[in-house]
C-alpha positions in Angstrom: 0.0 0.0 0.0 2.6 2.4 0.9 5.9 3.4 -1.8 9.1 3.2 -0.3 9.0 7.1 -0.5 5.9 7.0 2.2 8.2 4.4 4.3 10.8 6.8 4.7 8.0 9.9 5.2 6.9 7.4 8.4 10.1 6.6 9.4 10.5 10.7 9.6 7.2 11.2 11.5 8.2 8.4 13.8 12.0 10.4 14.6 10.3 13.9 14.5 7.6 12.2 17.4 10.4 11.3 19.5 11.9 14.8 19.7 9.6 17.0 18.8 9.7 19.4 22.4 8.3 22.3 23.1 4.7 22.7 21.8 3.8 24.2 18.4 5.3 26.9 17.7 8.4 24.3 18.1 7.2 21.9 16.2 6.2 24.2 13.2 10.3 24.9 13.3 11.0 21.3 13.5 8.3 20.4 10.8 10.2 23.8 8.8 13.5 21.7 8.8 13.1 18.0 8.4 10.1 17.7 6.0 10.8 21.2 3.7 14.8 21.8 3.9 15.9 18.3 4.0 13.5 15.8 2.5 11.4 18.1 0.4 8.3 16.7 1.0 6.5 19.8 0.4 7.1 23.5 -0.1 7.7 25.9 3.0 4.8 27.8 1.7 2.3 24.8 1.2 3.9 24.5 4.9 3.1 27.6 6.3 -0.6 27.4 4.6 -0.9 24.2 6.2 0.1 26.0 9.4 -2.1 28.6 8.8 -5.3 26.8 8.3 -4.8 24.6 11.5 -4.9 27.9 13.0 -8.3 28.8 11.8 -9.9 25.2 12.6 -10.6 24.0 16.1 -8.3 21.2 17.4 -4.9 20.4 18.0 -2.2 22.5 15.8 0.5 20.3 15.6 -1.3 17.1 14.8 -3.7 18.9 12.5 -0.3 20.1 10.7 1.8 17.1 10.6 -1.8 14.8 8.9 -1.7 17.9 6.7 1.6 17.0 5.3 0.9 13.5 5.3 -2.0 13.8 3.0 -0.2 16.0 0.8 2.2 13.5 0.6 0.5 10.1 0.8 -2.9 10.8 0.6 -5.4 9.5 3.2 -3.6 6.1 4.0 -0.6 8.1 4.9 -2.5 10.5 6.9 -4.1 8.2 9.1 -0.7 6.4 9.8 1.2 9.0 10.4 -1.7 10.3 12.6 -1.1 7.2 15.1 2.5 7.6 15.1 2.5 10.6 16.6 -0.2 10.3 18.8 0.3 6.8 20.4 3.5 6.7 21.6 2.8 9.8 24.0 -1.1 8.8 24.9 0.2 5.3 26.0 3.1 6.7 28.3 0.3 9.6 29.8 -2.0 6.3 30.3 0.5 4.3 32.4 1.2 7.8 34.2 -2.7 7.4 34.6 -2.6 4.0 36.1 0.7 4.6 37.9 -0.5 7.4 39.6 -4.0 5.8 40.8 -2.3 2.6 42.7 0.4 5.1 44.5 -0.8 8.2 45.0 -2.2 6.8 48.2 1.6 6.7 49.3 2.8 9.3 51.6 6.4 9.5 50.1 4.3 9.8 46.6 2.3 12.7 47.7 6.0 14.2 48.9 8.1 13.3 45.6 5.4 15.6 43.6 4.1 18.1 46.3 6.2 20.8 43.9 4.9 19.6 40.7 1.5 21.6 41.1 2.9 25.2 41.6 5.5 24.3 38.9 2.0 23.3 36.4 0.6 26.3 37.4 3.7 28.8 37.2 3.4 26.9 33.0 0.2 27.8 32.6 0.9 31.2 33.8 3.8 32.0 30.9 1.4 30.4 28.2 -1.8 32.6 29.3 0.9 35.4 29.2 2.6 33.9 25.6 -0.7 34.1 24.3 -1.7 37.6 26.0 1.5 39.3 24.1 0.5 37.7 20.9 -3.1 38.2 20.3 -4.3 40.9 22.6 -3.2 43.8 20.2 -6.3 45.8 20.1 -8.8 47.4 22.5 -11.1 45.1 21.0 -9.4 41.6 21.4 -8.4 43.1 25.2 -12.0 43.6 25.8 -12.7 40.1 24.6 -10.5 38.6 27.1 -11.6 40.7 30.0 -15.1 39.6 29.5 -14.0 35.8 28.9 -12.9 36.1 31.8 -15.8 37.6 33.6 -18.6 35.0 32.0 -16.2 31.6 32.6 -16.1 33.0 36.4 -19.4 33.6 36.5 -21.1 31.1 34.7 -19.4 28.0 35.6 -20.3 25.9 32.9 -18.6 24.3 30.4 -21.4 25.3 27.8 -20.1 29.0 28.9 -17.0 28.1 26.4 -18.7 27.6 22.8 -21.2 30.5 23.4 -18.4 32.7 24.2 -15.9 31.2 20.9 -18.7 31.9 18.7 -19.1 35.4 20.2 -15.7 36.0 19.8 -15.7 35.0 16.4 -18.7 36.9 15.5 -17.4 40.0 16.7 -13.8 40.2 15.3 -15.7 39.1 11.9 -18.0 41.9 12.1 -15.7 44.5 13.3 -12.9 44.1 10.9 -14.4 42.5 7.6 -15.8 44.9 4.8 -19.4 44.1 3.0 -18.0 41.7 0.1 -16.8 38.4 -1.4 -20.4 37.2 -1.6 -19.1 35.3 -4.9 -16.5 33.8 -3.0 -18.3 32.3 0.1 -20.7 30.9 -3.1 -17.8 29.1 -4.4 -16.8 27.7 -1.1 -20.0 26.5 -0.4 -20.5 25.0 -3.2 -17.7 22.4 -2.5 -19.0 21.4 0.9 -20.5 18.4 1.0 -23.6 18.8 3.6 -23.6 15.2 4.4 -20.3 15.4 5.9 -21.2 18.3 8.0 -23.8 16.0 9.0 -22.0 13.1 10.0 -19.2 15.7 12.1 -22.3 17.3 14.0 -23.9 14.0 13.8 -21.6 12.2 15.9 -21.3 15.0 18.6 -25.5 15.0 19.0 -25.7 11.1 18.9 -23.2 10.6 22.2 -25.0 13.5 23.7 -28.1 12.2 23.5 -27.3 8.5 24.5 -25.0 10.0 27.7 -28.7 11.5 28.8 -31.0 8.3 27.7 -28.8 6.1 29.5 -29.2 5.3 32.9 -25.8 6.6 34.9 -25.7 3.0 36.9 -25.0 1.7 33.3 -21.5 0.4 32.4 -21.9 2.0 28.9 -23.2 5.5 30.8 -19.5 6.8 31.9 -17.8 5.7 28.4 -20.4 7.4 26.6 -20.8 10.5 28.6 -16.6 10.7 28.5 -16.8 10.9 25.0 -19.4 13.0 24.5 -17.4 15.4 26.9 -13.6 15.2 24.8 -15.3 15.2 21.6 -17.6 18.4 22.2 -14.6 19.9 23.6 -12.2 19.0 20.4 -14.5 21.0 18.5 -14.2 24.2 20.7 -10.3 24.1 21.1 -8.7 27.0 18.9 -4.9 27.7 19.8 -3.5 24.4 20.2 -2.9 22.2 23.6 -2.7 24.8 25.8 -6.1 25.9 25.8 -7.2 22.7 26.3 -6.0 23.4 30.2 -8.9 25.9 31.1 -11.8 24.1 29.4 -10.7 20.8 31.0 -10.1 22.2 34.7 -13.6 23.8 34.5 -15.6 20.6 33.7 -13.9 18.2 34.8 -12.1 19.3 38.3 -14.0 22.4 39.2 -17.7 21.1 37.7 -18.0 17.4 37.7 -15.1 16.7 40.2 -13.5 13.7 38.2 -9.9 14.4 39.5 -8.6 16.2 41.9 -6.9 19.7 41.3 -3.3 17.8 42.3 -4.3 14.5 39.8 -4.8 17.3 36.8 -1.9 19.8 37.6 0.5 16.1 37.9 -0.7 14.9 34.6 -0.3 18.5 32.9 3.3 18.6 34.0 3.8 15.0 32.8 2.3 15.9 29.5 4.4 19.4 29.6 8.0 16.7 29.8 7.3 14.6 27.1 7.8 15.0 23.3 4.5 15.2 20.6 1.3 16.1 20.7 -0.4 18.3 24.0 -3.6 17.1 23.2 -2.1 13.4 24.4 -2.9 14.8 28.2 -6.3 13.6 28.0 -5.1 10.2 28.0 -4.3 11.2 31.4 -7.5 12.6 32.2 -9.5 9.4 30.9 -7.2 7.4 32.7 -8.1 8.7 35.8 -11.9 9.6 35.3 -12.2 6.0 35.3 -9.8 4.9 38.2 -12.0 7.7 40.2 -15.3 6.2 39.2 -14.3 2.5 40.5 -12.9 1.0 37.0 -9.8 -1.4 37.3 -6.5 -1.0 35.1 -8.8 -2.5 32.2 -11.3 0.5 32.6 -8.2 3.0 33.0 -6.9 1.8 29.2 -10.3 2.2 28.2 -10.8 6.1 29.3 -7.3 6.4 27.8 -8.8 5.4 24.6 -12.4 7.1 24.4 -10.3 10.2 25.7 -8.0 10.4 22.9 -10.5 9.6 20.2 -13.0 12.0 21.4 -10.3 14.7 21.5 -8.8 14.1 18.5 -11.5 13.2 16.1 -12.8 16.4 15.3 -9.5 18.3 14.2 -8.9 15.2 12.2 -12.2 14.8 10.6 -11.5 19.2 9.8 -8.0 18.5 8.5 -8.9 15.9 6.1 -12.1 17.7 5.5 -11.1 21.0 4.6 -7.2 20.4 2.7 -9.2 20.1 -0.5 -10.3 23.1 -0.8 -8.2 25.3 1.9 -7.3 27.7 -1.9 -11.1 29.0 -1.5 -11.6 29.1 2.4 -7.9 31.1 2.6 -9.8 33.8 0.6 -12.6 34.6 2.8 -11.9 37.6 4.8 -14.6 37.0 7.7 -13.3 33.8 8.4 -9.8 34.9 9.0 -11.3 38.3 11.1 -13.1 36.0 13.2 -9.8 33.7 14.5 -8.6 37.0 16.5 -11.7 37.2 18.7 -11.8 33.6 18.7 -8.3 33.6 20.1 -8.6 36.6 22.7 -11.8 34.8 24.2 -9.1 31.9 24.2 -6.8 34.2 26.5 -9.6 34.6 29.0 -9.9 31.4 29.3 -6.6 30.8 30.1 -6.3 33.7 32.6 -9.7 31.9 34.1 -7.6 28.9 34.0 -5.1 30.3 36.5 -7.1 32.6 39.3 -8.7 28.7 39.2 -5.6 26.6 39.6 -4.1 29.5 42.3 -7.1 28.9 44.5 -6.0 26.1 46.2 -2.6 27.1 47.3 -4.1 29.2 50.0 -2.0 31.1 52.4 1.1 28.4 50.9 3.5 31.3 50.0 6.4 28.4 49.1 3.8 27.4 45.9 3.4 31.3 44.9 7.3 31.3 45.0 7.6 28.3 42.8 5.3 29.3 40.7 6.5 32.5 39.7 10.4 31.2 39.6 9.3 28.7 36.9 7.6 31.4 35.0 10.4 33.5 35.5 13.1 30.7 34.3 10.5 30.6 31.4 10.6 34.0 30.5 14.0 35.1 30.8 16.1 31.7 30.3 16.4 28.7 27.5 15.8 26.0 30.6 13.0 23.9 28.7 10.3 22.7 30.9 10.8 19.2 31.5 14.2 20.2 32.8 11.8 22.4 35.5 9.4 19.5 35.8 12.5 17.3 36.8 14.2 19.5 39.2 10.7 19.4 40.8 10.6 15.9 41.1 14.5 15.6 42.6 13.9 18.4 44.8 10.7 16.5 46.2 12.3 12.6 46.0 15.1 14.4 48.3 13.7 16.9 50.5 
């Protein structure tokens, strides 16, 4: 099925999934050298289009990219490969983290090895609310955006507070910086969409929805349904790339539905944050422990692992492999670009939300508030990577 050519393209994925640090906008750099400069895959500019249309879609960046290039190259067959290369190898190590962490986190000296890795999770969440803040909140517009993100997510305390307030977003950058015109061109776009596929993407989403509320919760198939009716919902609100994926998965499922504890999320987050590929692989971790929490064995962890990372993941792919095609028509439609800024200030609130949420807990703990703002600090102002932060953590706790 697969030329020696697409051999070697796997045999690339597979090398750049094993180093590839540092979140997106490394991985776009990585992606830059390996598949344009040295293997000529594709062009840098078929690249950077690529890149630029994950940017606009919901879902996870880096994946959404690296499929992009795989389809370009291979077709679907490729695309779906190289999708589980780099996205199983991480998922699988943030499951046995999962399953790990539920049979000793009962241990005293476990609880004392990683009592510094929550301020440290929070202190990274911190320099990517304030990444994101530098990039994107360049008007008084996207800065009013954010402000009142921040407001309604407080407020509100719901996770159906987050796709109201992405569409608003979007709606009002669109309206605010898009002139009357390219009716023709939204006509020809349009025209290439195939309804029943929308169908089938929305489809899926309504059909878990409404079996998680016809099934009876004592049900063994009520908690896998429900799970995925929770990541996949979600995968269609993310815009920005992993680390938005923090906010909206503290608020439903620590702060609202109380699947993990604040310490269970911040420890996988800083697991994630040391490991190479995709962000989005976190919620491995999440469904791993969702189901440890709710009484399942090691079995029922691998499970959530899975119906996790499917639900997560299955809308950017879908969108990727979807929209490719015909990316030379939707590039040109001016409201659709306009609307990713408000999409992605609302994003920032979220993120800021994310953080007066995570802070809560440390209390009067004015050791946490140090850490925390020295690992922002070494973030800011010095090329330590994070999993070098995550692992001084660790030591520091093992030996003190």
């Amino acid at each position: 099925m697969f030329r020696k050519r697409h051999l070697i393209f796997l045999r690339e994925a597979a090398l750049y999934t094993f180093t590839a640090f540092g979140g997106p906008q490394a991985h776009i750099a990585v992606l830059l050298r390996e598949f344009v400069e040295k293997r000529n895959y594709i062009t840098e500019n078929e690249l950077l289009e690529l890149n630029a249309l994950t940017q606009v879609l919901p879902g996870p960046s880096s994946t959404q990219t690296l499929v992009g290039v795989a389809w370009k190259v291979g077709g679907l067959p490729l695309a779906i490969a190289t999708f589980l290369i780099w996205i199983l190898p991480s998922a699988a190590v943030m499951c046995l983290a999962g399953i790990f962490f539920s049979l000793f986190a009962k241990g005293a000296h476990f609880k004392e090895v990683i009592r510094f890795i929550q301020p440290i999770a929070v202190g990274i969440v911190a320099y990517a609310a304030f990444t994101f803040a530098q990039r994107f909140l360049k008007s008084r517009v996207s800065v009013m955006l954010a402000v009142g993100s921040v407001i309604a997510t407080l407020i509100l305390q719901t996770p159906y507070a987050f796709p109201l307030l992405v569409l608003l977003g979007g709606i009002i950058s669109s309206a605010l910086e898009t002139q009357p015109q390219e009716n023709e061109l939204r006509v020809k776009l349009y025209s290439n969409v195939n309804p029943n596929k929308i169908a089938y993407f929305i489809g899926i989403l309504l059909m878990f929805a409404a079996l998680g509320a016809i099934i009876n919760r004592t049900s063994p198939f009520s908690l896998p349904i429900r799970m995925f009716e929770n990541f996949y919902r979600n995968g269609i609100l993310i815009f920005g790339g992993g680390q938005v994926l923090v906010p909206l998965m503290y608020t439903e499922f620590v702060e609202l539905k109380h699947y993990l504890t604040p310490t269970e999320f911040l420890t996988g987050y800083a697991i994630q944050q040391a490991l190479p590929g995709p962000t989005f692989a976190f919620t491995s971790f999440l469904g791993s422990m969702t189901f440890a929490n709710n009484g399942y064995g090691i079995g029922g962890q691998v499970l959530g692992a899975l119906v996790a990372l499917i639900g997560i993941n299955l809308p950017g792919l879908i969108l990727i492999l979807f929209i490719v095609p015909f990316w030379e028509d939707l590039k040109k439609i001016t409201r659709i670009k306009n609307s990713l800024s408000g999409i992605n200030a609302v994003s920032v609130g979220f993120m800021i939300t994310a953080f007066i949420l995570l802070v809560k807990p440390f209390g009067f703990n004015w050791l946490f508030y140090g850490i925390m703002l020295a690992t922002f600090l070494l973030l800011k102002f010095t090329k330590i990577k994070t999993p070098i932060i995550i692992i001084i953590g660790v030591l520091v706790g093992w030996y003190f």
